[in-house]
C-alpha positions as CSV (number, residue, x, y, z in Angstrom):
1,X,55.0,77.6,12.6
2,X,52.7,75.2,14.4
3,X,49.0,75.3,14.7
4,X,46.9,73.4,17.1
5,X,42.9,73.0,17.4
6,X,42.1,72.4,20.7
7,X,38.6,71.5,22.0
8,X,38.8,72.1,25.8
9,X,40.0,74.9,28.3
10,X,42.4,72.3,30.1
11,X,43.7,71.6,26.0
12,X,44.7,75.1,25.6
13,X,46.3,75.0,29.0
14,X,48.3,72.0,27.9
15,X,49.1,74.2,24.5
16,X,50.8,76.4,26.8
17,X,52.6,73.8,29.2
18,X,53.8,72.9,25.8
19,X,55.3,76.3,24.9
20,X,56.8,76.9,28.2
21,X,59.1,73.8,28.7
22,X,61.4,75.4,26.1
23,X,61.4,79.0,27.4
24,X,64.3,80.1,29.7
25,X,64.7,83.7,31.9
26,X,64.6,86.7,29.3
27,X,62.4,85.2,26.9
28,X,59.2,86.9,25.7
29,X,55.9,85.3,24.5
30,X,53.7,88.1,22.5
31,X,50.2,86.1,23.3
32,X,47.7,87.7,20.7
33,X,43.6,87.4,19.9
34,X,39.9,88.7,20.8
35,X,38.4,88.8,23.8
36,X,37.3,85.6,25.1
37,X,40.2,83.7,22.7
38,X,42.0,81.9,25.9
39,X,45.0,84.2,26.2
40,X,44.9,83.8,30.0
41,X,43.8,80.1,29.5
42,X,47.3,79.6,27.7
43,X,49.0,81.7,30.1
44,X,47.8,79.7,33.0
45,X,49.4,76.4,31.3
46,X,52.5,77.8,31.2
47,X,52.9,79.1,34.1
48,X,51.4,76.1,35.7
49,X,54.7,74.5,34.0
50,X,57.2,76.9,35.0
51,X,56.2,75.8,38.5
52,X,53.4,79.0,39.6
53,X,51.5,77.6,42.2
54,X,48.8,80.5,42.9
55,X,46.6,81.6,40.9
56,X,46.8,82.9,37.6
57,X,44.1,85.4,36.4
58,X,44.0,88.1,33.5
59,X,45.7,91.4,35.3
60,X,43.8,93.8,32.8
61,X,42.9,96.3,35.9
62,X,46.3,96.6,36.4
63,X,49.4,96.3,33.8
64,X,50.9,92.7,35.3
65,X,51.7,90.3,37.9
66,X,55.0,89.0,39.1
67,X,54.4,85.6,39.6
68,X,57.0,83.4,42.0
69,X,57.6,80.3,39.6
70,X,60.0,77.0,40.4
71,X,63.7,78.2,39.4
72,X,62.3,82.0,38.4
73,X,59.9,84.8,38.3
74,X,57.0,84.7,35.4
75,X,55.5,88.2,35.1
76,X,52.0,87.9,32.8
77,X,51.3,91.6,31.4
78,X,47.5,92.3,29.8
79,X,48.0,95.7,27.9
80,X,44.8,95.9,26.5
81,X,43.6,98.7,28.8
82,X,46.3,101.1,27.3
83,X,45.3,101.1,24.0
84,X,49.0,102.7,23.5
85,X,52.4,103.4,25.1
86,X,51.7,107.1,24.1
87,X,50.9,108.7,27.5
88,X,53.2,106.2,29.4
89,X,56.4,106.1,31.3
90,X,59.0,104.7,28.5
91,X,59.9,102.3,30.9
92,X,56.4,100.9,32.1
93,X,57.5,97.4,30.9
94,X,61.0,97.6,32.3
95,X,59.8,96.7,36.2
96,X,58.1,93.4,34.6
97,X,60.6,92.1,31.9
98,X,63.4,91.1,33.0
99,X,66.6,89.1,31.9
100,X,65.6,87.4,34.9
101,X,61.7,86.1,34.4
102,X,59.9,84.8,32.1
103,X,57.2,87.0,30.4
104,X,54.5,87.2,28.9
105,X,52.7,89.7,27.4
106,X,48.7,90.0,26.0
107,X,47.9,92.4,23.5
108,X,51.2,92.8,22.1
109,X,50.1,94.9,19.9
110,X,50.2,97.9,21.6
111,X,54.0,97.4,22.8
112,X,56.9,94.6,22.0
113,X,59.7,94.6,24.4
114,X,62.9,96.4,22.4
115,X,65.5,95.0,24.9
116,X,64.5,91.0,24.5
117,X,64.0,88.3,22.4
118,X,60.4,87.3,21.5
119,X,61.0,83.8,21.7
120,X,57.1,83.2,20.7
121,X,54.1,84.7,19.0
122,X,51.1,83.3,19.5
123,X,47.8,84.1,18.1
124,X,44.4,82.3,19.6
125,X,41.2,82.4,17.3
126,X,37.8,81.4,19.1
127,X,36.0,79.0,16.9
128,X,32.5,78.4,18.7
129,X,31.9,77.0,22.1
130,X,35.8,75.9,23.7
131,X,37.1,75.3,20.7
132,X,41.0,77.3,19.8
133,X,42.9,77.8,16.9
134,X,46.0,78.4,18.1
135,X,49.2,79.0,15.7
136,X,53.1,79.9,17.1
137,X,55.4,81.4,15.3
């Protein structure tokens, strides 16, 4: 487990730069905390090191964004609108990960992929002003 304190928006984008340069296609990162915790902010640094170039926003009106990255795809997913899987195709997920992307997923609490490895969890904690906690498992 590592935890990390970070005191800046461009620090918790670096957290996730971190994260990603040991993530290959098929992996999974389950990006967990409140609203306002950085989710997104984390997201951004990863993809911003797995080579997406356009922007990288929170797709909560929608369930996720296929992003074109360097050497592969990087889908971001927000579930937090769905509250649950309940009412949803089974396969919802399916069109964004892939064997072939990168993913990652906010709100994992309402679904984890069954098909591939959750190669991180993290959880971000607001602590006041721009200030993280951030732990990965």
């Amino acid at each position: 487990m590592i935890e990390r304190v970070t005191e800046t928006a461009e620090q918790t984008e670096s957290a996730g730069a971190e994260l990603a340069r040991g993530l290959e296609p098929g992996d999974v990162v389950l990006v967990a905390g409140e609203l306002g915790s950085g989710k997104t902010t984390l997201v951004r640094g990863a993809c911003r090191e797995l080579g997406v170039r356009g922007p990288v926003t929170s797709p909560t009106f929608t369930l996720g964004h296929v992003l074109p990255g360097d050497a592969f795809e990087v889908a971001h997913l927000d579930l937090y609108r769905l509250g649950s899987l309940a009412d949803e195709d089974p396969g919802v997920l399916d069109d964004y990960l892939t064997h072939e992307r990168v993913g990652f997923v906010e709100w994992p609490e309402v679904a984890e992929p069954a098909d591939l490895p959750v190669a991180a969890r993290v959880r971000l904690q607001h602590l006041g002003g721009d200030r993280r906690r951030i732990t990965i498992e």
